[in-house]
C-alpha positions as CSV (number, residue, x, y, z in Angstrom):
1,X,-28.3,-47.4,21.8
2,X,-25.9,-48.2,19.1
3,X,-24.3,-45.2,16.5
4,X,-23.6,-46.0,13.0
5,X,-21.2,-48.6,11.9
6,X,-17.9,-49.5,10.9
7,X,-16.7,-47.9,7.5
8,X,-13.6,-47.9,5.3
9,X,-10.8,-45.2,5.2
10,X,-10.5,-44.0,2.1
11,X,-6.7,-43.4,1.4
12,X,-5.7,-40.0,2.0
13,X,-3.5,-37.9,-0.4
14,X,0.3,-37.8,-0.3
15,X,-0.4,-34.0,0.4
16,X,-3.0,-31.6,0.3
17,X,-2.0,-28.2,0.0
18,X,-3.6,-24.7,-0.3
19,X,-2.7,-21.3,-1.1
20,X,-4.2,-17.8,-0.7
21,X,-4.2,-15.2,2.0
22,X,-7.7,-15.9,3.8
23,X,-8.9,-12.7,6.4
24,X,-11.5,-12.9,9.2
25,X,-13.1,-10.2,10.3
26,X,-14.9,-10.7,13.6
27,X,-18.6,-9.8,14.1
28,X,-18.0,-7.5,17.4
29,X,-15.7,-5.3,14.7
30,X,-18.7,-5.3,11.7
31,X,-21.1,-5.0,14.6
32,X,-19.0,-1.4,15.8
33,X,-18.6,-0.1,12.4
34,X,-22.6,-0.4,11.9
35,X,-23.5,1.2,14.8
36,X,-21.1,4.4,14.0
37,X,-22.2,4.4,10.3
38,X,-24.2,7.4,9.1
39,X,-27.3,6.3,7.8
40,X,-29.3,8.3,4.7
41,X,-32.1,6.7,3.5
42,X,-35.6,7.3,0.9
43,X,-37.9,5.7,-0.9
44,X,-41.7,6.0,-1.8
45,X,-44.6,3.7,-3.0
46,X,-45.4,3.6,-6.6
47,X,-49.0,2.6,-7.7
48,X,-47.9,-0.3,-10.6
49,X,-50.4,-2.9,-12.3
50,X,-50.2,-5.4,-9.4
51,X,-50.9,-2.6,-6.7
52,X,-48.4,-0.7,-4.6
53,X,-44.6,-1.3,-4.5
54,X,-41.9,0.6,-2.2
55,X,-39.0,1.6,-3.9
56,X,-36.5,2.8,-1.6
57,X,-32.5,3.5,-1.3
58,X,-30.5,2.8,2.3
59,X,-27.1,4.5,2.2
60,X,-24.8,3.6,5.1
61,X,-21.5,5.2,5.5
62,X,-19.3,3.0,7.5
63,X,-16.2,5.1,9.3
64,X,-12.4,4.1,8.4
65,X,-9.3,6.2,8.1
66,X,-7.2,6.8,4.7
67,X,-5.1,3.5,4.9
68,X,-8.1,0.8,6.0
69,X,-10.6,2.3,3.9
70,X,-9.6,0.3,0.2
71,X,-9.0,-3.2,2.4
72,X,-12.4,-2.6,4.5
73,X,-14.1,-1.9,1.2
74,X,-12.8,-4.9,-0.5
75,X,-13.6,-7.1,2.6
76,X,-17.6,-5.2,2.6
77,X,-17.3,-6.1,-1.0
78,X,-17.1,-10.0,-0.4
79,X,-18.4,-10.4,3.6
80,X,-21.7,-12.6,3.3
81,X,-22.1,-11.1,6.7
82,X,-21.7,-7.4,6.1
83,X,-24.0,-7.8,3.2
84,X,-26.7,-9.8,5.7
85,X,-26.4,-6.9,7.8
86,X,-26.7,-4.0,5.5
87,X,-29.6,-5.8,4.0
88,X,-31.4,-5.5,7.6
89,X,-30.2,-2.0,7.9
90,X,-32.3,-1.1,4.8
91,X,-35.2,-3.4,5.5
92,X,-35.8,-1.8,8.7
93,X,-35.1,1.4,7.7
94,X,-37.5,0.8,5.0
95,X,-40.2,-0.3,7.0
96,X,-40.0,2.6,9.1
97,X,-41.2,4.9,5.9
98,X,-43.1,2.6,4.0
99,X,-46.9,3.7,4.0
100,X,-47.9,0.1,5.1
101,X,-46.3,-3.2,5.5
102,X,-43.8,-4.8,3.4
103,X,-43.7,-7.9,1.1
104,X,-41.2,-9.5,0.2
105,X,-38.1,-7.3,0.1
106,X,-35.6,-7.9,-3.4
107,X,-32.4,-5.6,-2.8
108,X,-29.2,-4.5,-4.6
109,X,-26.2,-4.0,-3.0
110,X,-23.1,-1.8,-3.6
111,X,-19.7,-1.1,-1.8
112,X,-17.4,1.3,-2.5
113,X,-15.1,3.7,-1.0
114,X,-16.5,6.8,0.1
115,X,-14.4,10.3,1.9
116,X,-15.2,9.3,5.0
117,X,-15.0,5.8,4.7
118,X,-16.8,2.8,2.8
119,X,-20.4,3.4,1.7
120,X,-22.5,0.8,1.3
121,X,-25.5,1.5,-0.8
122,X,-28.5,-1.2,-0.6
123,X,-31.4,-0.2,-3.3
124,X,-35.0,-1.7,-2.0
125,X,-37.9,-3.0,-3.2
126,X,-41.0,-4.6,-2.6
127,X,-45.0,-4.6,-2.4
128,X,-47.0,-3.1,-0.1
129,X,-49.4,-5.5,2.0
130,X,-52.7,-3.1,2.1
131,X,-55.7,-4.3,3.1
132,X,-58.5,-4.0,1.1
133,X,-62.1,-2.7,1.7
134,X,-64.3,-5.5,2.0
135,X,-67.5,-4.0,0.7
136,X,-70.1,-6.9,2.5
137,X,-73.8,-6.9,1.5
138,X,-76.4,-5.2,2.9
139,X,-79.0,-6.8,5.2
């Protein structure tokens, strides 16, 4: 078995530089502030010319003291993973209310800094999968 083949370097740069402050924020920490978050949530269905469609609001309340709650907030803010995360929060929580199964889910999401901590407020909404009535002819 033979891999690919020879190639040209390309010549590099002089000098590549970069500058910023770049954070990491590791999943086991995200992970811990989801599980001690307070969790409101509500929604109903709303009958709409294409059927039923859940409109629902997931609130999540994630703990920090005075001086970590404006950096957690922006971090929240920006954190493709924290957003992924709330996003499952509020799809589950969601399902759990919705008067039959979901569709696909379209959400909003909103951080900012609450008393306690950072909330993290993920509007939901989607159509309802009903089944429908089948009326079959008789025999």
């Amino acid at each position: 078995m033979t891999g690919p083949g020879l190639a040209k370097v390309r010549a590099l740069p002089l000098m590549l530089a970069r500058s910023g402050v770049f954070v990491s924020v590791t999943d086991a920490q995200w992970r811990d502030l989801f599980d001690r978050s307070d969790v409101i949530s509500e929604g109903s269905a709303r009958e709409e010319q294409g059927g039923r469609v859940w409109y629902g609001s997931t609130s999540l309340i994630l703990p920090a003291t005075g001086d970590d709650a404006p950096l957690l907030a922006t971090l929240a803010a920006h954190d493709m993973h924290v957003r992924l995360r709330a996003v499952r929060a509020a799809h589950r929580e969601a399902a759990l209310r919705a008067p039959g199964r979901l569709g696909r889910v379209a959400c909003e999401i909103r951080v900012t800094r609450a008393a306690r901590g950072v909330r993290v407020d993920v509007d939901v909404q989607a159509p309802l999968i009903e089944r429908r009535a089948v009326l079959r002819p008789a025999r």
